[in-house]
N, C-alpha and C positions, 0 to 999 in steps of 0.2 A: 161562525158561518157554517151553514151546513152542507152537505157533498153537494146538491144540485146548485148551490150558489156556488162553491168553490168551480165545478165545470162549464155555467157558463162565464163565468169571469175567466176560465182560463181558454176558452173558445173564442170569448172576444179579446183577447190580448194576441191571438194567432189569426185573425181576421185581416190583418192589414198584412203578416207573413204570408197568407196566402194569396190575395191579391196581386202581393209584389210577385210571383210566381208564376201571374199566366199572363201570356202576350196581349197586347193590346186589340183590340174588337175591331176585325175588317169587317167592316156595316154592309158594305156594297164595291164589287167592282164590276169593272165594266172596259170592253176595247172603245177608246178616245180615235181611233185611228191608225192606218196604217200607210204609209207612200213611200218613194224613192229621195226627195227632198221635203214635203209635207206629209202632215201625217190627215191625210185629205179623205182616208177611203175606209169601209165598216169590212175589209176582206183584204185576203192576200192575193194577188197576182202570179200566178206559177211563171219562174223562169227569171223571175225580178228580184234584187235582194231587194230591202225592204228595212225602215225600222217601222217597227208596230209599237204603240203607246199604250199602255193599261192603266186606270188609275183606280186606284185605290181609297176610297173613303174612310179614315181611320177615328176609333174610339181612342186615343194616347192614355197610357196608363203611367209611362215615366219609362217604360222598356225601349230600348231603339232597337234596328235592328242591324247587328252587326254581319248577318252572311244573308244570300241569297242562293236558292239554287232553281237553275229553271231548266227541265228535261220537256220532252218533244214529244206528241205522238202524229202521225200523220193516218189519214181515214180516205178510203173508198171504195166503191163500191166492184164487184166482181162477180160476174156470172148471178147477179142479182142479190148477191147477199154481200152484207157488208164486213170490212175488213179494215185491221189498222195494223202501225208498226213503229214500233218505238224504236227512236231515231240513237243513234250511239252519240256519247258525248255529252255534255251539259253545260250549259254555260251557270259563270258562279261570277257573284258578285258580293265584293267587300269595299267597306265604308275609302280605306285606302289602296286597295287593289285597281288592278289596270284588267278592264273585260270588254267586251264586247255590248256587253248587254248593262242598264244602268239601272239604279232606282236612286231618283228624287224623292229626300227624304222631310217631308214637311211634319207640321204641328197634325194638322187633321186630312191630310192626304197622303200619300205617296205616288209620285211615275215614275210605272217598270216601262224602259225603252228596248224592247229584242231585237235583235238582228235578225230579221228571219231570211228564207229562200227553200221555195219549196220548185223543185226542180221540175219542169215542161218534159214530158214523158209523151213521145206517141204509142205507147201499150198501155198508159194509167193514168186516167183522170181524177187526180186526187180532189175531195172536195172539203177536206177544211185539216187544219192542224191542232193542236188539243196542246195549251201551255200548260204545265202541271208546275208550279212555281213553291218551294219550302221556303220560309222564312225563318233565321233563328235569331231570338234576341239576347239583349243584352243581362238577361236574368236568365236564361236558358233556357226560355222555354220555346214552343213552334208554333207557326202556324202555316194553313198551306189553302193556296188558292189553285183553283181552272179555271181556264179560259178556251173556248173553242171559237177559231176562225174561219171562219167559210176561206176557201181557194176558188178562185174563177181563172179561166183559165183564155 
């Protein structure tokens, strides 16, 4: 056998190690909703907690995902230019953990359910929040989604 058959034969013997490697293919996601008892509404309401629904379209490769992390940022506007502010705290979610915030973990979806509440301010009209969501699985690798919510107020 000569060198370039020896390389790709040992390229495709590592073809399936690498694959096992990287997280499964979020296709598409998109906000399902958000409300106080349904998840009825495409915005957050300031002043209301709220769960918001995200769901997630997924490629499965065999990885699951054992952590979540979902940090905050909130956006509006001031003296005509715009402003945001990343919120302290994060909510984390694991398969056997107790959180606030959850993911439904299916074959070719998953629902992340957030607790939000974006606080009624008479100095600031916030006008959306910005989910910034890490995934890490079970093979170790990440991936990471946004999501931005309009706030009405």
């Amino acid at each position: 056998m000569n060198k370039s058959a020896l390389l790709v034969a040992a390229l495709a013997a590592c073809l399936p190690c690498a694959q096992a490697q990287t997280a499964p293919k979020f296709n598409q996601w998109y906000l399902e909703g958000c409300g106080v008892q349904d998840a009825g509404n495409n915005y957050v309401v300031a002043g209301y907690q709220q769960i918001c629904i995200i769901k997630v379209n997924v490629t499965p490769n065999g990885a699951l995902p054992v952590k979540a992390v979902f940090s905050y940022e909130l956006e509006w506007t001031q003296g005509g230019r715009p402003q945001k502010l990343t919120l302290p705290g994060k909510d984390v979610w694991t398969p056997h953990g107790r959180s606030d915030a959850y993911v439904e973990v299916g074959t070719y979806h998953y629902f992340i359910g957030l607790p939000l509440n974006v606080r009624a301010r008479a100095d600031r009209q916030y006008t959306a929040i910005n989910v910034i969501g890490t995934f890490t699985f079970s093979n170790g690798s990440t991936k990471k989604l946004f999501e931005k919510i309009n706030v009405v107020h």
